[in-house]
N, C-alpha and C positions, 0 to 999 in steps of 0.2 A: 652457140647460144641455146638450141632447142635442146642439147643434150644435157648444158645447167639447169637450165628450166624443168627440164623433166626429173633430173638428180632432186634438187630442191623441191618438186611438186612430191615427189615421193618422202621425202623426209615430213616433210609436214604432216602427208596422212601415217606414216608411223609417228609421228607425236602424237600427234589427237588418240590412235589408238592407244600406244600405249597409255596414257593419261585415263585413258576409260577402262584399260584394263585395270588400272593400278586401283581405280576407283570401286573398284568392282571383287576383287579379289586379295586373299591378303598377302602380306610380304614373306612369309612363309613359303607360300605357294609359289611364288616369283623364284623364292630365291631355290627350289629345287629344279626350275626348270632351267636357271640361269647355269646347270651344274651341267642338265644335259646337252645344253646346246655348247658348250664348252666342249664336251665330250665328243660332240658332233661335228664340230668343226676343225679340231683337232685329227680326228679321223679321216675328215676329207682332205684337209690341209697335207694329212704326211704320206697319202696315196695318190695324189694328184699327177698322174701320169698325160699331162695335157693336150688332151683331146681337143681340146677346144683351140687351143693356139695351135694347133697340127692343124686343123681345120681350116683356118685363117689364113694360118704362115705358109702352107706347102705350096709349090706351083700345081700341085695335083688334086687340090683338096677339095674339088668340084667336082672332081668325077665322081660317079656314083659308085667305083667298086672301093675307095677311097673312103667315102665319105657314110657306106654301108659295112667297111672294116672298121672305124672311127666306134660306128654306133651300134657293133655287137660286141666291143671290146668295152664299151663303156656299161652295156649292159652287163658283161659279166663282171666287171669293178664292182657292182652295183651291187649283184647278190654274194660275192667274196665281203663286200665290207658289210652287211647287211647278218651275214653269219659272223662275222667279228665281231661286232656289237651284239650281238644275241650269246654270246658265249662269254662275253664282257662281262654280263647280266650279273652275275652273284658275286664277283669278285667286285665290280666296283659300288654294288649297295653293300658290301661288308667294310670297304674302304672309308665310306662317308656316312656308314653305321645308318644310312635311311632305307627299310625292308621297303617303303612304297615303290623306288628305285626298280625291283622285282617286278615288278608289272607297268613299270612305265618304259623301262627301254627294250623290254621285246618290243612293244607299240612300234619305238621308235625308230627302229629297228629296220621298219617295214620302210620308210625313207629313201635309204638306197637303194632300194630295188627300186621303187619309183622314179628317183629323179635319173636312173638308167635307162630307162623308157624314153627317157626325153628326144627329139629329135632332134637334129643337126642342122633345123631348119636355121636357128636362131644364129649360127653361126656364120650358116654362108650368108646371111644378110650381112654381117658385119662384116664380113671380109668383101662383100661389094658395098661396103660405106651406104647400106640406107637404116641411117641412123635414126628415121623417121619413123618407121613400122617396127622398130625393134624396141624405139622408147615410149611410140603408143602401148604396146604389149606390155612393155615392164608397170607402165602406170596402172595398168586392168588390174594386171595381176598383183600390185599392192593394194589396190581399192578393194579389189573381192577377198585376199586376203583379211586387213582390215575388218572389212564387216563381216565377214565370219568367223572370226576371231572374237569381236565384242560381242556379236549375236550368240555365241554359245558362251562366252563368260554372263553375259546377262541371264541365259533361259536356264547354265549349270557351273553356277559360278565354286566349280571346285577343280580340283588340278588337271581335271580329265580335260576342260574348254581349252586348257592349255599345248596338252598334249596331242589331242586330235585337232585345237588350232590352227598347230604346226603344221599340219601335213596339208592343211587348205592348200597355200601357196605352190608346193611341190606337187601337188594332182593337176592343179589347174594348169601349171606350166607346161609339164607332162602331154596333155591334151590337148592344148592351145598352139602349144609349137610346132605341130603339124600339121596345123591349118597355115600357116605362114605363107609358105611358098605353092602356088599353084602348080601340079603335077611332078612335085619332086616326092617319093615316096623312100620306106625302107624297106630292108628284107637283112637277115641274116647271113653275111658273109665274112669271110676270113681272108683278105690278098696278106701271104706270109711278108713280100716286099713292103703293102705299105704297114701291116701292123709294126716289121724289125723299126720302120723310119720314124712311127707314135712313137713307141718306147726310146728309141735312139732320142730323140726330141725329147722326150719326159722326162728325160733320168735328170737332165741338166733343171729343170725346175723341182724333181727331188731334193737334189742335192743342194738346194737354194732355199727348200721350206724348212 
């Protein structure tokens, strides 16, 4: 129940926004960014080597050389797809004939590197079922999304409150998720054992997107 409740409190406040963004900005504008986020999700989508379900699903995925192989592996996805989209840049604004394209998805660009940052906090919560603090987090992080989203479509209401919109959500979560859990921390490591068992585990959800 608390995790419909939370599902449905989120949707509402992306209604409202969006409807304020819509009001605010024109359909033009919308519909180029509705091109990148396509572009962006498509890229996560067919690289998803599932960190996150490796996280969850392993019997080992609590330990920290584990769960610090997890999240320097997910950091370098991060800057590998981050340089894919940056080399994307001129090939697909020649594709869809929009030159703004040229300076909007290097921006965007910077994304995966970001959300490769993120900690592995969120995940060992789910994988001990406290569905509580991970759906309090997710509501913040659409509310301050949300309002920093309309607050820069309103103070600069051009494609740019869109573009740097976007990146609200993916900093805050970034920073946020490592407050999670009390003295669970990272560092950069590499166990060859558990990274062969991510990939071994990921290839089957390639092979499925």
């Amino acid at each position: 129940i608390s995790t419909l409740g939370t599902f449905g409190l989120m949707q509402v406040v992306r209604l409202i926004a969006g409807v304020a963004i819509a009001r605010l900005l024109s359909p033009e504008l919308l519909g180029i960014m509705t091109i990148v986020y396509v572009l962006r999700f498509g890229v996560e989508l067919l690289s998803d080597i599932a960190i996150r379900q490796s996280v969850i699903s392993n019997r080992e995925g609590d330990q920290p050389d584990f769960y610090n192989t997890a999240w320097t592996l997910q950091i370098g996805r991060g800057f590998v797809l981050s340089l894919v989209f940056l080399l994307a840049t001129v090939p697909v604004s020649k594709l869809y004939d929009a030159p703004i394209l040229l300076w909007i998805l290097p921006v965007i660009s910077s994304y995966f590197a970001i959300v490769g940052f993120t900690s592995t906090q969120p995940f060992l919560l789910a994988r001990k079922m406290q569905t509580a603090r991970l759906n309090g987090f997710d509501v913040a992080l659409e509310i301050i999304s949300a309002v920093g989203r309309v607050g820069l479509a309103f103070v600069s209401p051009t494609i740019w409150a869109l573009v740097f919109g976007s990146l609200i959500q993916p900093i805050a979560r970034t920073i946020g998720s490592h407050f999670l859990i009390p003295g669970v921390g990272h560092r950069l490591y590499i166990s060859k054992d558990y990274a062969r068992q991510i990939f071994h585990f990921g290839k089957w959800i390639l092979v499925t997107a």
